[in-house]
Each structure stands twice: as C-alpha cells, then as structure tokens.
C-alpha positions as CSV (number, residue, x, y, z in Angstrom):
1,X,40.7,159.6,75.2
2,X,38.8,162.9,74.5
3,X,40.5,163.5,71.2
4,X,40.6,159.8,70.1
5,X,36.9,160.2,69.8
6,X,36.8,163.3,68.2
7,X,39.1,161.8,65.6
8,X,36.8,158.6,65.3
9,X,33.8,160.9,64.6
10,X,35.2,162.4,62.3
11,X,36.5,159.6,60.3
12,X,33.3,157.9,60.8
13,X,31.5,161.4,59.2
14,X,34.0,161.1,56.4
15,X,33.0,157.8,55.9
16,X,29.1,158.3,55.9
17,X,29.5,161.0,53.4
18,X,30.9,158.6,51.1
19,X,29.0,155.9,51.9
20,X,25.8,158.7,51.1
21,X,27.0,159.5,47.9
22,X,27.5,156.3,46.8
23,X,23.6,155.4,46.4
24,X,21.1,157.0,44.3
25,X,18.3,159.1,45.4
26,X,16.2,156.6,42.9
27,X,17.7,153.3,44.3
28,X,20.2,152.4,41.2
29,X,23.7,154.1,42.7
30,X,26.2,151.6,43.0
31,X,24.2,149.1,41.9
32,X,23.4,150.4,38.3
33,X,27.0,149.2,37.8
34,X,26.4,145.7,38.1
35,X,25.4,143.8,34.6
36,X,23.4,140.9,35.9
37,X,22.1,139.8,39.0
38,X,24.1,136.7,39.1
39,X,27.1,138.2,40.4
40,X,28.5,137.7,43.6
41,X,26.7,140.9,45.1
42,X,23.8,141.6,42.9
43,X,21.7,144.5,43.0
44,X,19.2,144.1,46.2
45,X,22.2,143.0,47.9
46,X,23.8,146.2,47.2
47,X,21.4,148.7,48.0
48,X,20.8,146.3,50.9
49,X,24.6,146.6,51.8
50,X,24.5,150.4,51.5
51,X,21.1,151.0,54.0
52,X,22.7,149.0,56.6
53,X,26.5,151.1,56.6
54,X,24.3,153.8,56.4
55,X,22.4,153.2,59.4
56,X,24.9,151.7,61.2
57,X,27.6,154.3,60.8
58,X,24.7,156.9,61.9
59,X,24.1,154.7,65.5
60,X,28.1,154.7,65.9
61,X,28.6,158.6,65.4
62,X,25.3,158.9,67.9
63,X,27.0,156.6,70.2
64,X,30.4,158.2,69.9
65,X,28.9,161.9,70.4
66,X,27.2,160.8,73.9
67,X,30.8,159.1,74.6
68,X,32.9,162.4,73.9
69,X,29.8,164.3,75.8
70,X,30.5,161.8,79.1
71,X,34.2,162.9,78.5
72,X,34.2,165.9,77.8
73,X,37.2,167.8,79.8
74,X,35.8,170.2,82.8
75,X,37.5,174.0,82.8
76,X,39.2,172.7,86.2
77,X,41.1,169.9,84.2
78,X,41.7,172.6,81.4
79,X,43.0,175.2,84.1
80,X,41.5,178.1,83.0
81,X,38.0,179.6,83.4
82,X,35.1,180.4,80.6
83,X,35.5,183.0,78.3
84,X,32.2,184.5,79.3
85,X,33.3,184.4,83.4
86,X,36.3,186.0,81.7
87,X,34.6,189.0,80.3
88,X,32.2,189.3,83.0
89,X,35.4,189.9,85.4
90,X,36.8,192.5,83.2
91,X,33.2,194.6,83.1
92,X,33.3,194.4,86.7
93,X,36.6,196.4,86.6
94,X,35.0,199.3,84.9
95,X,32.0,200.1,86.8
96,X,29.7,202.9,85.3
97,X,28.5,203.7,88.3
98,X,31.9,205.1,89.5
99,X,32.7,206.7,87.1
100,X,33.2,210.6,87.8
101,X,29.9,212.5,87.2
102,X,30.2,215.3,85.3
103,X,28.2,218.9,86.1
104,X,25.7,219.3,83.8
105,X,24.9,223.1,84.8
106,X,28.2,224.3,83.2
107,X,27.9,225.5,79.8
108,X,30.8,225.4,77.7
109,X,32.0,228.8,75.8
C-alpha cells in the first residue's frame, strides 16, 4: 500500500508539472490557441479548467503525502535498525578512553 502511494504521488507530480506548463504566466497558455470564443471550450473556460486541475491536483498530492506518512513502514516491520543506531553501535566498539595510553616522558632518539 506504501508503494502504491508513492507511485500515485508521483504520477500525480508528473501530472501537475504538465498541467503547470501548460498555462501562461500572463493568462493566454493554452488558451491563446483557441480562435474564437465560440468554441466548445473558450478561453475563460480554459484558464478556468487549468486553475481548478491545478489546485486540485495540489490537495490530492497533500492528501496522499499525509496518507503515505500514516503508512509509512516502522524499522520493526523493515527488520533492521537506523543507520544512525547503526553507527552509534560501531563507535561504541572503539572506545577512546581505552585505548592504551602512551608515556609521554619518553623521548624518542
């Protein structure tokens, strides 16, 4: 379920690039196309078209990132432990403090 969401993100990101580059920064984008306003989908209704995918597809990769959070696997169902618990278990190992101390008084020849 985890990665079915991931996927879905990202398709929906893919998507709202698109859907992004489509319009204008000035408000013509896909609409410039369009000859007349007559047609089937004139020009408001375009640019109208475009806001709403925009903003919808932003509230369904909002929603789905709060989903995949909710999901997200714990390290127990993963079966292993954190990198940084990791690490910290292997500095452990090599403590500095017992380390053999060396005599400072010698001088070496």
């Amino acid at each position: 379920m985890y990665l079915l969401f991931i996927v879905l993100i990202v398709i929906v990101a893919v998507l709202m690039c698109g859907i992004v580059l489509i319009q204008n920064s000035k408000g013509g984008g896909l609409a410039s196309s369009f000859a007349s306003s007559n047609q089937i989908m004139g020009v408001r209704k375009t640019t109208d078209f475009l806001e709403k995918a925009t903003w919808t597809l932003a509230i369904v990769i909002a929603v789905l990132c709060v989903a995949t959070a909710y999901l997200l696997p714990s390290r127990a169902e993963l079966g292993h432990d954190s990198v940084l618990m990791e690490n910290a278990i292997n500095e452990n190992a090599v403590n500095p403090e017992t380390l053999p101390a060396f005599d400072v008084t010698e001088t070496a020849e």
